[in-house]
C-alpha positions in Angstrom: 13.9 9.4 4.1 13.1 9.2 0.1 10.6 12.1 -0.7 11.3 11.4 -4.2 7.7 10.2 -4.8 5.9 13.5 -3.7 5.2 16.7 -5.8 5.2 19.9 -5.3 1.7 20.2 -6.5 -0.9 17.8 -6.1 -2.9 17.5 -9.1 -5.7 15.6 -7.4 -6.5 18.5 -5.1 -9.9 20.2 -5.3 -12.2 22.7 -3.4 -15.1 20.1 -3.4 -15.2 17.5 -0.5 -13.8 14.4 -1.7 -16.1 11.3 -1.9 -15.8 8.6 1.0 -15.5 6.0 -1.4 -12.7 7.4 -3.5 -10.6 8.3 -0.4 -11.1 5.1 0.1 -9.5 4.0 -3.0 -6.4 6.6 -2.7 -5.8 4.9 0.5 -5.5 1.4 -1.1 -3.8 2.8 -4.3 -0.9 3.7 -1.1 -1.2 0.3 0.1 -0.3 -1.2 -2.8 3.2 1.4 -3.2 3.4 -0.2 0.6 3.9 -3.3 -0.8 6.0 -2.8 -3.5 8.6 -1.0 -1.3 11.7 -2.9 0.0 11.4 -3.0 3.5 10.0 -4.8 6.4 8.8 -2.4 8.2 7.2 1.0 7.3 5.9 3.9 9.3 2.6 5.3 7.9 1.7 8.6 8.8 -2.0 9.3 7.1 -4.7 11.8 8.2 -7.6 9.5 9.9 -10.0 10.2 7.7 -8.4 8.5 5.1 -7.9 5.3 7.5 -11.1 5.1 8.0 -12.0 5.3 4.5 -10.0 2.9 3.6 -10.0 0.4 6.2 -14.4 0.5 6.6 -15.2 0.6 3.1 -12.7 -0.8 1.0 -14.0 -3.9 -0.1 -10.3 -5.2 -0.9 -9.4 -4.4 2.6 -10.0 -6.6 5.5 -9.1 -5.0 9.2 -9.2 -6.4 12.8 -11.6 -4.4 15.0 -8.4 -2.7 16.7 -7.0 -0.9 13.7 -10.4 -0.2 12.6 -11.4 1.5 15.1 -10.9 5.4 15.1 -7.1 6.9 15.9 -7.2 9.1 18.5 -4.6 12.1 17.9 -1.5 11.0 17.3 -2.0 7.7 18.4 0.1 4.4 17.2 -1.2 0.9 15.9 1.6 -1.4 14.9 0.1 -3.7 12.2 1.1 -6.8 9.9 -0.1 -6.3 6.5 -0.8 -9.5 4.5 -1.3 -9.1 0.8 -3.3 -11.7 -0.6 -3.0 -13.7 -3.9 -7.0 -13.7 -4.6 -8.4 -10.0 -5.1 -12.0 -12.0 -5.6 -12.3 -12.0 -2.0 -9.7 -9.5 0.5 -6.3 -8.5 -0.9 -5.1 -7.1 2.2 -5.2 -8.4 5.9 -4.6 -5.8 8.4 -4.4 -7.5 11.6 -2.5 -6.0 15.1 0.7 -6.8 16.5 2.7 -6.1 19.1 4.3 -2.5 19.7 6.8 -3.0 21.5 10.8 -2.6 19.7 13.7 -2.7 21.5 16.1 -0.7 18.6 
């Protein structure tokens, strides 16, 4: 597990609500540390809120109606994530697959 990327104090934090559309953005700013990381799979652990955010109003961000729909509590999606070469249009595809692992 590599922590080395979180602080001790998050410098974004604020006692005001946080606007839809910039959780939205934080979401996809983690997307794109997704895929620069060396790995072909990743687990994602994110507050639902911000997966919602991100994955309805986003306009980089295309999602099947599966992952888009809500999480329930601790629930699991297993997803592909396609990064695309044209950010005119999408530059992510978030589509599901299947679940099941046999490690």
């Amino acid at each position: 597990w590599d922590f080395s990327a979180i602080s001790e104090t998050d410098s974004s934090w604020t006692d005001e609500l946080e606007q839809k559309e910039r959780c939205a953005e934080r979401g996809y700013q983690a997307l794109q540390q997704i895929w620069s990381a060396e790995a072909d799979e990743i687990l994602l652990v994110a507050h639902g809120g911000l997966l919602k955010f991100l994955l309805e109003l986003h306009p980089c961000v295309q999602a099947d109606d599966h992952i888009r729909a809500r999480f329930g509590n601790c629930e699991v999606k297993c997803a592909s994530l396609q990064k695309l070469p044209d950010p005119s249009w999408v530059a992510a595809v978030i589509t599901r697959v299947d679940c099941t692992h046999s490690y």
